[in-house]
C-alpha positions in Angstrom: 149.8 119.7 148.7 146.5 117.9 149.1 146.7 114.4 149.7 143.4 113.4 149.7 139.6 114.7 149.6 136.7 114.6 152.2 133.4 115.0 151.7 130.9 115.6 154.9 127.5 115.2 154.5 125.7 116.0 157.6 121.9 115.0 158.4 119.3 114.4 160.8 117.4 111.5 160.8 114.1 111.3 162.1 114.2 109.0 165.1 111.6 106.6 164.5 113.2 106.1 161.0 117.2 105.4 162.1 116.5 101.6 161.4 115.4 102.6 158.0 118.1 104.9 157.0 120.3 102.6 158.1 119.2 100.1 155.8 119.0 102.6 153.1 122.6 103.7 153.0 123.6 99.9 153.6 121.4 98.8 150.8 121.5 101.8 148.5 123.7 104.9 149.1 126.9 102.5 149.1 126.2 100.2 146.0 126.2 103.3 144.3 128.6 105.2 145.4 131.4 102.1 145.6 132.3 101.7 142.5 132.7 105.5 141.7 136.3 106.5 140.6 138.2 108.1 142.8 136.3 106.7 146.1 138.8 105.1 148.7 136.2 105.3 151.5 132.5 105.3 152.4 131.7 105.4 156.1 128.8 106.6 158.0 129.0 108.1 161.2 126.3 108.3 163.7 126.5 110.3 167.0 126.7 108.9 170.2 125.6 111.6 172.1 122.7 113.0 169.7 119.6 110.1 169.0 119.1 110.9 164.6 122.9 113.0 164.3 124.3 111.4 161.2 127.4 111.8 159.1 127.9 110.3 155.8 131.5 110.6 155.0 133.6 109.8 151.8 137.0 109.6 150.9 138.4 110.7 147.5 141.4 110.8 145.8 140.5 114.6 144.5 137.9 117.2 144.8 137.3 116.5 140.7 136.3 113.3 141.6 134.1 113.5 144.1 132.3 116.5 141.6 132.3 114.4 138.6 130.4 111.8 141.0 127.8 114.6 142.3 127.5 116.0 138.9 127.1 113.3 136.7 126.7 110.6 139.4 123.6 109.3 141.4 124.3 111.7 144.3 120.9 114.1 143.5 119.0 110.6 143.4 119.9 109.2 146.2 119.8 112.7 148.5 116.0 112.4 147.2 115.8 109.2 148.3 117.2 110.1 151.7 115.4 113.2 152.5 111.9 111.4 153.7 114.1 109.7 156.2 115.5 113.5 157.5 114.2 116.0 159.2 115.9 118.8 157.0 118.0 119.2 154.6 121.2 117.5 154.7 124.7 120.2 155.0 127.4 119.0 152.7 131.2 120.6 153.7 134.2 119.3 151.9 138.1 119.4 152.8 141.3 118.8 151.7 143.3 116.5 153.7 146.7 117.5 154.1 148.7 115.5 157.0 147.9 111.9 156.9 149.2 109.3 159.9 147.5 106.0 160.0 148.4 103.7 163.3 
């Protein structure tokens, strides 16, 4: 039984341009993506060990939800808008979250 639904979106950002994509997904990405149904949580991740490694991560009450926001959402606009700030193409990997303990 699937209690929740993960989204991974996995990028890397050019290193002079971190500051920027920063203030990108601060500014942009999450004032669209906020209000979506379905969304519990937005976070993005950056490595520690890796200078650019980023990982955008949602948190969705079902894998319909989360389509229904790439499909008829902003999601292709704003990966368009995030690209010049990459150095490839971002890798998106969903999954089902199945055991849940919070602390």
């Amino acid at each position: 039984m699937r209690e929740m639904f993960v989204r991974l979106v996995f990028g890397k950002v050019q290193t002079d341009k971190i500051e920027e994509f920063r203030r990108w997904y601060k500014n942009e990405d999450v004032p669209a993506v906020k209000n979506q149904k379905g969304l519990r949580m937005l976070l993005l991740l950056e490595s520690v060990d890796v200078l650019g490694e980023a990982v955008s991560l949602s948190i969705w009450d079902s894998k319909e939800d989360a389509e229904a926001f790439e499909k008829r959402g902003p999601y292709k606009e704003l990966v368009k808008k995030a690209i010049p700030l990459l150095t490839e193409e971002p890798v998106r990997k969903s999954y089902d979250v199945t055991v849940v303990h919070q602390a």
